[in-house]
C-alpha positions as a printed NumPy array, in Angstrom:
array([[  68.715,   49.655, -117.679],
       [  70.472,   47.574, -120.227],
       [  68.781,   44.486, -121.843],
       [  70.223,   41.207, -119.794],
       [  71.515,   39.786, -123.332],
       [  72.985,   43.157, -124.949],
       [  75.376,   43.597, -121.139],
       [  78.584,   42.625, -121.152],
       [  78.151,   39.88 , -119.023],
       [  75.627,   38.732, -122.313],
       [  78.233,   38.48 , -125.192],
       [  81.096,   37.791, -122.969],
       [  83.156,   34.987, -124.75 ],
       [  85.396,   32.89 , -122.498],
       [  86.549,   30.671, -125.646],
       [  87.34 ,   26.994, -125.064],
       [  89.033,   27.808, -121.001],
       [  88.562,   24.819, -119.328],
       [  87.644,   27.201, -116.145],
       [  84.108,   27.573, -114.61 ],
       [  83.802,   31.413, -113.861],
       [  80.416,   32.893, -113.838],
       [  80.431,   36.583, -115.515],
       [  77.809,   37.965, -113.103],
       [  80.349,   37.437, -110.274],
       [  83.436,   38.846, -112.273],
       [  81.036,   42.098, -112.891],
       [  80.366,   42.557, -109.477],
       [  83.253,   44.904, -108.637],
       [  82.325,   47.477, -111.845],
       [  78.797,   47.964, -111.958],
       [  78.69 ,   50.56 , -114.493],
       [  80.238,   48.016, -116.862],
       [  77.942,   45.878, -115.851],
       [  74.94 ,   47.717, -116.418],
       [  76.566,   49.19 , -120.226],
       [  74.678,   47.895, -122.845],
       [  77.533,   46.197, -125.443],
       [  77.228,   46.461, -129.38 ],
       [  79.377,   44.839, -132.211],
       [  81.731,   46.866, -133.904],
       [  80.627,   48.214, -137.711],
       [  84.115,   47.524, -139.292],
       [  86.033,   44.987, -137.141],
       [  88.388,   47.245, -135.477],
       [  86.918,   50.596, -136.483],
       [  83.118,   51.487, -135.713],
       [  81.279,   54.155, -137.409],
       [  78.116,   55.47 , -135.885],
       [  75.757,   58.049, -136.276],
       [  75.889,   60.808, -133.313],
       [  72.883,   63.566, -133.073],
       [  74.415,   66.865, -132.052],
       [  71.175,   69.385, -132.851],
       [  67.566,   67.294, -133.115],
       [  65.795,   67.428, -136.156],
       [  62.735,   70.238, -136.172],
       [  59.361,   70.91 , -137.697],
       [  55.936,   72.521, -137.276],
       [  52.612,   73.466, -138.915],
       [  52.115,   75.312, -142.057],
       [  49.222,   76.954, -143.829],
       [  47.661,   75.02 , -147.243],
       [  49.259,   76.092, -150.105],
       [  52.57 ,   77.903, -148.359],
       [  55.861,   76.295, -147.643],
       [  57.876,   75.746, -144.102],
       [  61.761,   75.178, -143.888],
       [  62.2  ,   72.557, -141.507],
       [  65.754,   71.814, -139.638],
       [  67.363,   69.341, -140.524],
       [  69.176,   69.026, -137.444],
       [  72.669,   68.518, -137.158],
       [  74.404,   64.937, -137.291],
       [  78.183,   63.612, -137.505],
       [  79.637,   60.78 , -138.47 ],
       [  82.307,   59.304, -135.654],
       [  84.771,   57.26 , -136.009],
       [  86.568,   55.042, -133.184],
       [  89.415,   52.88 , -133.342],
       [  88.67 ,   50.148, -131.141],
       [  91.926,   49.528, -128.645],
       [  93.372,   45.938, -127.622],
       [  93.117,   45.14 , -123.696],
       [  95.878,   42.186, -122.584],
       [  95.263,   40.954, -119.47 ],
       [  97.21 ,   37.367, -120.506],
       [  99.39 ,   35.882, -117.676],
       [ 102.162,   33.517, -117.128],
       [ 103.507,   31.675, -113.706],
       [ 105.984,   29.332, -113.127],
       [ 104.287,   25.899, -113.548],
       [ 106.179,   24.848, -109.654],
       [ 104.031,   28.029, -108.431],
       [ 100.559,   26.713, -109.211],
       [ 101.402,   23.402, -108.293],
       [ 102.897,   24.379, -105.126],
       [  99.542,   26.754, -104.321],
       [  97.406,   23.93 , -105.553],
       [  98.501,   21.091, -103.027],
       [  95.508,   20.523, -100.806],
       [  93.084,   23.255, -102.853],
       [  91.857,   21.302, -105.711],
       [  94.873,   20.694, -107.581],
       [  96.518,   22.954, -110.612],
       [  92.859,   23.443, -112.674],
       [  91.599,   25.351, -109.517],
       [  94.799,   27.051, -108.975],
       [  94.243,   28.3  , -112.936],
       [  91.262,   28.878, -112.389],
       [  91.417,   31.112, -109.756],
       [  93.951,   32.674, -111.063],
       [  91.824,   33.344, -114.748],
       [  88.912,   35.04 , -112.429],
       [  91.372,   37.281, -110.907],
       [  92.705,   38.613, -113.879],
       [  89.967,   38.758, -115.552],
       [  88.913,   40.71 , -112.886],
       [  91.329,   42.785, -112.747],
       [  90.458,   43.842, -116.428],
       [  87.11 ,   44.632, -116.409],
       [  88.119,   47.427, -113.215],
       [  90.654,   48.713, -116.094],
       [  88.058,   48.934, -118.969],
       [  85.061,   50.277, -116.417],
       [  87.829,   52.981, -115.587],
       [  88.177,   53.736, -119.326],
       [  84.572,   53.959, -119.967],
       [  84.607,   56.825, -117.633],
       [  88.217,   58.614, -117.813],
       [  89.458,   57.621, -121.164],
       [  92.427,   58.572, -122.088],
       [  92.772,   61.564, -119.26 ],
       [  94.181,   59.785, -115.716],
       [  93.309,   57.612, -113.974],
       [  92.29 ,   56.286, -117.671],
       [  94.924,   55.236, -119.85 ],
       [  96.345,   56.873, -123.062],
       [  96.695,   53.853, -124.876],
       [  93.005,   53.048, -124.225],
       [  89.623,   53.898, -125.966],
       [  87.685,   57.406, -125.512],
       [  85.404,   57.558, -122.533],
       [  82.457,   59.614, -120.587],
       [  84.557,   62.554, -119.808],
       [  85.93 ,   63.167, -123.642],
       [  82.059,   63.192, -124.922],
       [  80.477,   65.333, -122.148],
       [  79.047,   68.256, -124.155],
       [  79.182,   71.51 , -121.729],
       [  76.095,   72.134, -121.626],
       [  75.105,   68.915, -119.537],
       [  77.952,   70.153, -117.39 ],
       [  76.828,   71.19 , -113.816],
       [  79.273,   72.917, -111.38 ],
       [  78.997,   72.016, -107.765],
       [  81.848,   74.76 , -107.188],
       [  84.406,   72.814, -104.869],
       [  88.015,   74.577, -105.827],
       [  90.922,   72.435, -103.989],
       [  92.712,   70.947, -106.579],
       [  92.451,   67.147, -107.061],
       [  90.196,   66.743, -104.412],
       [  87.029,   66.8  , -106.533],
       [  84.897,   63.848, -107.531],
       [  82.015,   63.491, -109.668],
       [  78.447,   62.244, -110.614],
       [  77.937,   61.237, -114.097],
       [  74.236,   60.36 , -115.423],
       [  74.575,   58.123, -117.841],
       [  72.043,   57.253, -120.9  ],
       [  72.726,   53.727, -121.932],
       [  71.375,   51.93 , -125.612],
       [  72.458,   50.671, -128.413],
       [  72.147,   54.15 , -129.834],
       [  73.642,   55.876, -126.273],
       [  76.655,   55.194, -124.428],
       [  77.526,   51.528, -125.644],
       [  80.574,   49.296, -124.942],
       [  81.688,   48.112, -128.331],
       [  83.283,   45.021, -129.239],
       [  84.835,   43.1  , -132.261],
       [  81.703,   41.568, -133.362],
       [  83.965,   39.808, -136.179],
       [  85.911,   38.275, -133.592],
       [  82.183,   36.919, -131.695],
       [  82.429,   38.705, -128.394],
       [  84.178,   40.675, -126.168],
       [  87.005,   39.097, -124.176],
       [  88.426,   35.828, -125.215],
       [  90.174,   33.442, -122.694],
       [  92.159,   30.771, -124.086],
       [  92.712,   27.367, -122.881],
       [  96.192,   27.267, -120.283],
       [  99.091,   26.032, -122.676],
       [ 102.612,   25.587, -121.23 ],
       [ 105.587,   28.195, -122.223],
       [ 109.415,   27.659, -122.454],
       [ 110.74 ,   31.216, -120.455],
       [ 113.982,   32.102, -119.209],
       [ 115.134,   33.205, -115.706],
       [ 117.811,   36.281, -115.752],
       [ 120.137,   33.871, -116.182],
       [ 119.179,   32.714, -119.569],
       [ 118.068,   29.286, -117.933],
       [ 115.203,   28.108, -119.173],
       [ 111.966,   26.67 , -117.305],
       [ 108.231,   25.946, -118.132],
       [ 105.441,   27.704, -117.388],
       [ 101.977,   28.67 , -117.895],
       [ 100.129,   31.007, -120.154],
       [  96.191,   31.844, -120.5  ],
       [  95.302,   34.418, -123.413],
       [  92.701,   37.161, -122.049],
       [  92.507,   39.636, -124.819],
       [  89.94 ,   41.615, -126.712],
       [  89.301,   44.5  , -128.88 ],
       [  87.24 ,   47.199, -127.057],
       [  85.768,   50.795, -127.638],
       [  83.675,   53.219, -126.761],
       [  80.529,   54.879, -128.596],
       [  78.433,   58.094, -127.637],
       [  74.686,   58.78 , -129.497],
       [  74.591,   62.232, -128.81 ],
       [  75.096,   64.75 , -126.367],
       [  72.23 ,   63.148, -123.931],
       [  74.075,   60.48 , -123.497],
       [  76.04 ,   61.715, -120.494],
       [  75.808,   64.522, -117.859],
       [  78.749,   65.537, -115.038],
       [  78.284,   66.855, -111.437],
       [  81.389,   68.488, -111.247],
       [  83.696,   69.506, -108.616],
       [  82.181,   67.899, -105.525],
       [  84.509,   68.802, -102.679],
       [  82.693,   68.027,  -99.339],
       [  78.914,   68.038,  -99.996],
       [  76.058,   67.131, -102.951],
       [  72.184,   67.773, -102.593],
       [  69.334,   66.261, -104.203],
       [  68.747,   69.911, -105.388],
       [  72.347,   69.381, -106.845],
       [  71.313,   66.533, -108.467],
       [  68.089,   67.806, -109.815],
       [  69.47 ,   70.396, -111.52 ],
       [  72.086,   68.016, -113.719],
       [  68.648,   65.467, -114.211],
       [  67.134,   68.686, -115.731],
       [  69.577,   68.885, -118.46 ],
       [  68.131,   65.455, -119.884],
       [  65.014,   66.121, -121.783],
       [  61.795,   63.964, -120.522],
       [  61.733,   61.772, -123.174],
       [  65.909,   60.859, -122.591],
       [  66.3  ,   60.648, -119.412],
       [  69.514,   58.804, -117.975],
       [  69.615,   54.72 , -117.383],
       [  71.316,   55.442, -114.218],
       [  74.024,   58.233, -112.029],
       [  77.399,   56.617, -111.178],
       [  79.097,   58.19 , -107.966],
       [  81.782,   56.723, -105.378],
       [  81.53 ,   55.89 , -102.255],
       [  82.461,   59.823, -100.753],
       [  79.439,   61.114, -103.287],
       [  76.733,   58.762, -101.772],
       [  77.506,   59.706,  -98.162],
       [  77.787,   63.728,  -98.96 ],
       [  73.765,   62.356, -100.682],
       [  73.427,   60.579,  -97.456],
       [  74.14 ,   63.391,  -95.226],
       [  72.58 ,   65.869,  -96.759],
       [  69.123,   64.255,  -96.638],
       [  70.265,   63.225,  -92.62 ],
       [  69.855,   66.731,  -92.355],
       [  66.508,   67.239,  -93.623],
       [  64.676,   63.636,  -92.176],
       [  61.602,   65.21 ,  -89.889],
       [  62.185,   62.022,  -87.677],
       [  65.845,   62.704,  -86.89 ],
       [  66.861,   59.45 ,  -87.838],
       [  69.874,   58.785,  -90.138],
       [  68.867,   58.575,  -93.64 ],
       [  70.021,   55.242,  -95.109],
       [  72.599,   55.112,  -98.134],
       [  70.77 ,   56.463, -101.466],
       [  69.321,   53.527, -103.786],
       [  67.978,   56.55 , -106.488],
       [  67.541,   60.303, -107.269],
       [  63.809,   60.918, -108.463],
       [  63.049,   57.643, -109.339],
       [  67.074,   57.304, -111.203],
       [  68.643,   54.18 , -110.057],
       [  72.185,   54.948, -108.158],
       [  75.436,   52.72 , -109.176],
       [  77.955,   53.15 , -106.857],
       [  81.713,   52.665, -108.104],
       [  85.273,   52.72 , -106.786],
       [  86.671,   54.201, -110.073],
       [  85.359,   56.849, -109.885],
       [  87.868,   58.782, -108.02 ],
       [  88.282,   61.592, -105.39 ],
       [  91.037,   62.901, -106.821],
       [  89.739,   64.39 , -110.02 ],
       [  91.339,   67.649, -111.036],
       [  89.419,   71.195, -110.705],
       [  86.952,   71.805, -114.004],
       [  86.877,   74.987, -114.959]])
């Protein structure tokens, strides 16, 4: 897994915000996000990295007669980091009305910074996987599914469209999959402190309210084809011997940090091995897959088209 101070929740910069929020908490609804290791952009808003599409070969040779190693085959990427906004503004007589009796207006903005901020990171963990195919956005960064070479696909056959979900095995370093952020900027999300704004009903009358910048540059890197692997089209069942075979794309020595699967994946895992348990007894809910620890997510979706 991802080194504690190279995670998200490690570089996370909440500015000057007068708010107490503790990132482990905010993480604890997108746990692939927060198990991504996180590296600094190269160029500010573009990062250039190195990503290893045939390794590098050699072998032994006879004295005095030549060998012609490979090379291997590298390419240089380029991604333009994208700008997530999750800024809000509310009337200033809504917080203090909310606030009466609960701590007054700094825990009503407070509350109200965690929620959005939230509400963000379930945005950016859904871009990590999706990018810009739905449920991910098209104004957002590449993710998993654009990098996937095909030959770390696996097909699990299910044919009803948009029914299917997934299980992606995910290698995660700072030469893997990597969350990127505007190092130049000094971390990852900024929160501001809560300033009053002038704003304007549909009236044109004007009134006061509040405002707290959440905003960041964010992106998306991919080593090399190891990186990631997809179990595809999972319609109503998933095996260990399913699983096996997508671990067995991953060689030894680059095995995956973790598989990411929803909720629907880890019970068709749980059922299956209910099924085989010589005791009879339910199996509990997966924690791994041959020693591979198991995130479980809610974006990943069931309603993933059919790949062909």
């Amino acid at each position: 897994m991802a080194d504690a101070t190279n995670t998200l929740a490690g570089i996370l910069n909440l500015g000057d915000a007068n708010v107490e929020i503790e990132v482990s908490n905010l993480l604890q609804g997108t746990p692939v996000l927060n198990a991504m290791e996180a590296v600094p952009s190269t160029h500010g808003h573009t990062h250039k990295y190195i990503r290893e599409t045939v390794a590098a070969g050699g072998g032994f040779r006879a004295a005095n007669a030549g060998i012609s190693n490979s090379a291997g085959s590298i390419e240089l990427e380029t991604e333009t980091l994208k700008f997530l906004d999750a800024s809000w503004e509310d009337d200033v007589a809504i917080a203090k009305a909310m606030a009466t009796g609960k701590g007054g207006v700094e825990a009503w903005i407070a509350d109200r910074t965690r929620r959005s901020l939230a509400a963000a990171f379930v945005t950016v963990e859904k871009q990590f996987i999706y990018g810009d195919q739905a449920p991910g956005l098209t104004a957002g960064f590449q993710g998993l599914i654009d990098v996937i070479d095909s030959s770390m696909v696996v097909d699990k056959g299910g044919s009803t469209a948009d029914v299917q979900t997934s299980i992606y095995a995910i290698r995660t370093s700072p030469v893997d999959a990597a969350a990127v952020f505007n190092g130049q900027d000094g971390g990852l999300i900024e929160v501001s402190d809560v300033y009053n704004v002038r704003k304007v009903d549909g009236s044109s009358n004007p009134y006061s309210a509040y405002r707290c910048d959440i905003d960041g540059y964010l992106g998306f890197q991919a080593g090399n084809k190891y990186t990631v692997g997809r179990l595809c089209n999972i319609e109503s069942a998933v095996t260990d011997d399913d699983i096996a075979e997508l671990l067995s794309k991953f060689p030894s020595g680059q095995q995956p940090s973790f598989l990411a699967m929803n909720r629907d994946a880890l019970l068709y895992l749980q059922l299956s091995r209910t099924a085989t348990n010589p005791t009879g007894a339910p199996a509990p809910f997966p924690a791994d897959a041959f020693g591979i620890p198991i995130i479980v997510t809610d974006q990943i979706v069931s309603t993933e088209a059919v790949v062909a």
